[in-house]
N, C-alpha and C positions, 0 to 999 in steps of 0.2 A: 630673412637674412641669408645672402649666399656667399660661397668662397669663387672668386674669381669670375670668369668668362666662361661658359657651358658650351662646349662644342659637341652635335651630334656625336662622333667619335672621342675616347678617351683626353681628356686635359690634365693634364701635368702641371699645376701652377704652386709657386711662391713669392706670387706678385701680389697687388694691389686686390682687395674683396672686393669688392663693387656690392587559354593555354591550349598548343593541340590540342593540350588534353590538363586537365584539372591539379594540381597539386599542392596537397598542404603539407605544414610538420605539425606535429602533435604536440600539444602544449598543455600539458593537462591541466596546470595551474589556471589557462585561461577558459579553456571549452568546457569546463565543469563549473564554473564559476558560477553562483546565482547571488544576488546581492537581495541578504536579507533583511536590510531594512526599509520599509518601504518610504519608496522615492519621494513621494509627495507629502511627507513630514519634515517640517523643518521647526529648526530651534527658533527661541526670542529671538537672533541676529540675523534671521532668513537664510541660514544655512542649512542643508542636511541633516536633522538627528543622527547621532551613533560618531561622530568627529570630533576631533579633542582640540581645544585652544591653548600653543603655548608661547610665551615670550624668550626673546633672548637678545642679546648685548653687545653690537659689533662695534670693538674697537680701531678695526685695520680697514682702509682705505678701500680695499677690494672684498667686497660678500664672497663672489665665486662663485655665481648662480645666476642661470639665463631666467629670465621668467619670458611663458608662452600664454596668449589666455587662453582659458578653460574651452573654448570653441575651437581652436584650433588644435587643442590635443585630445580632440574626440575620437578619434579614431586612432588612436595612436595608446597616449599614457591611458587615457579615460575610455578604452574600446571597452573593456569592461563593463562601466557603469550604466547606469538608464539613461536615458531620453532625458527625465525630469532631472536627473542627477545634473545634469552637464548644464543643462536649461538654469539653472538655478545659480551656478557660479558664474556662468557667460561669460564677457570680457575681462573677469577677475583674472590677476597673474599668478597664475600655478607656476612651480618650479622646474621646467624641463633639462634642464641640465646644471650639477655639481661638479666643481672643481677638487680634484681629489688633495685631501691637504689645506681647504679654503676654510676661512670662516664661518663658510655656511656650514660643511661638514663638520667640523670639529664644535658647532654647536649645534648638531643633533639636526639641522631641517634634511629633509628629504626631501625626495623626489615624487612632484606629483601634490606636494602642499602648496597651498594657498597664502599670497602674503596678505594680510587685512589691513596692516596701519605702520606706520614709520612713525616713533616720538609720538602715540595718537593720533596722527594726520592720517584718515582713513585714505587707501588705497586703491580706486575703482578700478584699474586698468594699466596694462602693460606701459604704458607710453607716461604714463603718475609715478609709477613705480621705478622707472629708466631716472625719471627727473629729478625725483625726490632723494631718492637712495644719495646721487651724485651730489647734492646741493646741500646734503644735511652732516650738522658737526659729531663729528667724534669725538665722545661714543654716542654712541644711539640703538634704540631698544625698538626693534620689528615685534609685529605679531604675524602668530600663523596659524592659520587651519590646518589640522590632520586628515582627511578623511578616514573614516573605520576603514577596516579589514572587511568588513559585511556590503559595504557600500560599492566599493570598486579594487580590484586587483591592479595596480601598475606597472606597464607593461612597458619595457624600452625597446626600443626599434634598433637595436643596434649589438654588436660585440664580434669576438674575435673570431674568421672564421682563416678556412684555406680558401684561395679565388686562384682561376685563371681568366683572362680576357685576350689573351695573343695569338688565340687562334682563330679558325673559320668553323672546327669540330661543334660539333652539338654533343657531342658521345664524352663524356668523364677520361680524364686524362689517362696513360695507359700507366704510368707511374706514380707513384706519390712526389716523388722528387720535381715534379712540374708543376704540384702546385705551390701558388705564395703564400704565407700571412699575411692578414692585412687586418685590421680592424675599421671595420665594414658600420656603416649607419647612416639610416634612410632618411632623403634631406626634410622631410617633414618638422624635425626642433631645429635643425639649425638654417637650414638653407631652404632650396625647393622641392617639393614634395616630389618630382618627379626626378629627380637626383638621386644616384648610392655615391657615397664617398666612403675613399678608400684612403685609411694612413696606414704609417708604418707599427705602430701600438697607438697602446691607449695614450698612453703618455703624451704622443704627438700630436691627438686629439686633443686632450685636456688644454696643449702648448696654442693650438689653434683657436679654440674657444675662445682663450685667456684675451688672444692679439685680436680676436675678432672685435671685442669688444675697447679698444683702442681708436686715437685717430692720430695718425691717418690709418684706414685699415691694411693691414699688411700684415703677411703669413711669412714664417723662417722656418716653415717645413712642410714638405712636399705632400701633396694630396689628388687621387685621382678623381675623375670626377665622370658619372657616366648619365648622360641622360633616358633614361626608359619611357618616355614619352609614348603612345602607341605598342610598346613590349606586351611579350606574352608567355608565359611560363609554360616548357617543355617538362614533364611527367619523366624522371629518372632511380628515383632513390635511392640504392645503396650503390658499392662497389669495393670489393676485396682486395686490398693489394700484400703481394706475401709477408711484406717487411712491417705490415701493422698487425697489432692482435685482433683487433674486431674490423666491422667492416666501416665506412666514411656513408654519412648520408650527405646529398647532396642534390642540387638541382642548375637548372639551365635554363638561361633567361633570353629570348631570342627577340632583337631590336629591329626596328626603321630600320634604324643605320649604326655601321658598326659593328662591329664585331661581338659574337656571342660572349655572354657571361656568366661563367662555371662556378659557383662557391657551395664548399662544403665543409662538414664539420663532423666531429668524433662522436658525436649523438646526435636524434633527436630533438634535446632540450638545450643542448646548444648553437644551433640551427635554428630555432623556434621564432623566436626574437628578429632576427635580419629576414627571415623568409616572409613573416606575418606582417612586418612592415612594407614589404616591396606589393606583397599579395593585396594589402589591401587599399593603396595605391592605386596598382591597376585595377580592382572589381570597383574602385569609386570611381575612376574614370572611364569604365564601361557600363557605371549604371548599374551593376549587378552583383551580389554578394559572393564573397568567396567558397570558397567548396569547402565540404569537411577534409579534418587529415585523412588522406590514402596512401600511404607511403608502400614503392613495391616491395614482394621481400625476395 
C-alpha cells in the first residue's frame, strides 16, 4: 500500500494514493534480545508456545488497525523473532499499525498481534481479514494471538525525529534551527519498502492511515516521500550545538538521485527505530546484513 506517485527526488502529495562506511544506532532492547522459548514448540492451535489468546468486542464501524502478514513484517515488527517463529504464522494478519484513540486500542490489541477469527470465522490472511472485518454486523467479537515477550520483541520502523533534505551537504547542519520535525517511517507497513515518509506529527500520520484506508484513496495532509532505492548510509554520529544540552545523534543517507538525507535525534534510542528500518532495507537489498551499532564519539 503506497501514498501517492514516488518521484526519484522528494514528492510532496495530497492527492490521490494510488555505506562508505557502516553505521548503526544502538538499540539495546533489540541486540540483546534472545527469544527463549524454543521456536519449534507450538501449541494445540499450531501456534508458538509462550502467546496468549484473547477476545474482544467491536462495536464501531472502524477497528483502526492495518493488518500486514506475518512474512512481510519479518524484518521489520518480527526482526526479532526466529526463522521458525515467522515460519509458523506466514500469511496470518499481524497488526502493523494502530490508530490512536480506535477501537482497536482502547480494547487492548497491540501491535504485532495476530487476528485468528472474526464471530469464529477463522482468519488465514490479510486479504480474509480486509473482507470479513468490512462485511460483518455490529457488534462482533475478534480473536487474537499475543505473542510472549520471550518469543519476539516488536520493533516499529518509525517516530519522531529532526531531518533535513534541502541541501547538497553530506556534513550535519551547522545549527539546530535548520533542522525540521518530521515524523519519519519506513514504507515497509504502509507503503514501499524502499520509501521514508515524512509527516508533520504523528497525528498526521495516524489522519493518513485512517483515509488510506478509504475509497477513493485520498490524503488531506501533506506527506514527503523519498525513494532510497540503491542508497547508502554515510558513518556521522554525534554533533554539539551550543543552544542544546547534550549532543544530537544523527546520520546521512546518500541517494541515486536527489538530494542527501540528514535525520537526527536527541538519543540514541530515539534514533534507533527510523535508522534500523532504513538499515535494514538497504542490507536486504544488497544481500548482506547490517553491521553492529558503532556510533562516533
Amino acid at each position: 500500500m503506497g501514498f501517492g506517485q514516488i518521484d526519484h527526488a522528494a514528492n510532496e502529495s495530497t492527492g490521490s494514493i494510488t555505506p562508505t562506511s557502516d553505521l548503526s544506532v544502538s538499540d539495546t532492547s533489540a541486540t540483546s534480545f534472545t527469544p527463549e522459548v524454543n521456536p519449534h514448540s507450538l501449541d494445540e492451535r499450531g501456534l508458538p508456545l509462550g502467546g496468549e489468546y484473547y477476545n474482544i468486542r467491536v462495536t464501531t464501524n472502524l477497528l483502526g488497525a492495518i493488518f500486514t502478514s506475518a512474512n512481510e513484517v519479518r524484518n521489520t515488527l518480527y526482526k526479532t523473532a526466529s526463522f521458525q517463529f515467522v515460519e509458523s504464522l506466514r500469511k496470518r494478519p499481524v497488526v502493523s499499525f494502530r490508530i490512536d484513540g480506535s477501537a482497536a486500542e482502547t480494547s487492548g490489541v497491540g501491535i504485532g498481534h495476530v487476528l485468528l477469527k472474526v464471530n469464529d470465522q477463522p482468519i488465514p490472511d490479510t486479504d480474509t481479514a480486509v473482507k470479513v472485518l468490512s462485511e460483518s454486523p455490529r457488534p462482533m467479537t475478534l480473536e487474537f494471538y499475543a505473542p510472549g515477550q520471550r518469543q519476539v520483541h516488536i520493533t516499529k520502523t518509525e517516530g519522531m525525529c529532526m531531518v533535513k533534505y534541502d541541501s547538497r551537504e553530506t556534513l550535519h547542519p551547522r545549527t539546530s534551527r535548520e533542522w525540521k520535525p518530521k515524523y519519519v517511517v519506513i514504507g515497509d507497513l504502509l507503503g514501499k519498502p524502499n520509501v521514508i515518509y515524512m509527516y508533520r506529527s504523528k497525528f498526521e500520520y495516524d489522519i493518513a492511515v485512517r483515509e488510506s484506508q478509504t475509497s477513493p484513496r485520498t490524503l488531506s495532509v501533506k506527506v514527503k516521500q523519498f525513494d532510497i532505492t540503491g542508497a547508502r548510509i554515510l558513518k556521522r554520529g554525534q554533533v554539539r550545538y551550543t543552544n542544546q544540552c547534550a549532543p544530537w545523534y544523527y546520520f546521512v543517507i546518500v541517494r541515486e538521485f536527489g538530494l542527501p538525507i540528514k535525520i537526527s535525534a536527541e538519543s540514541e534510542e530515539q534514533l534507533a527505530p527510523v535508522y534500523d528500518g532504513i538499515a535494514a532495507y538497504l542490507a536486504k537489498s544488497k544481500r548482506k546484513p547490517a553491521t553492529a551499532p558503532q556510533w562516533m564519539k
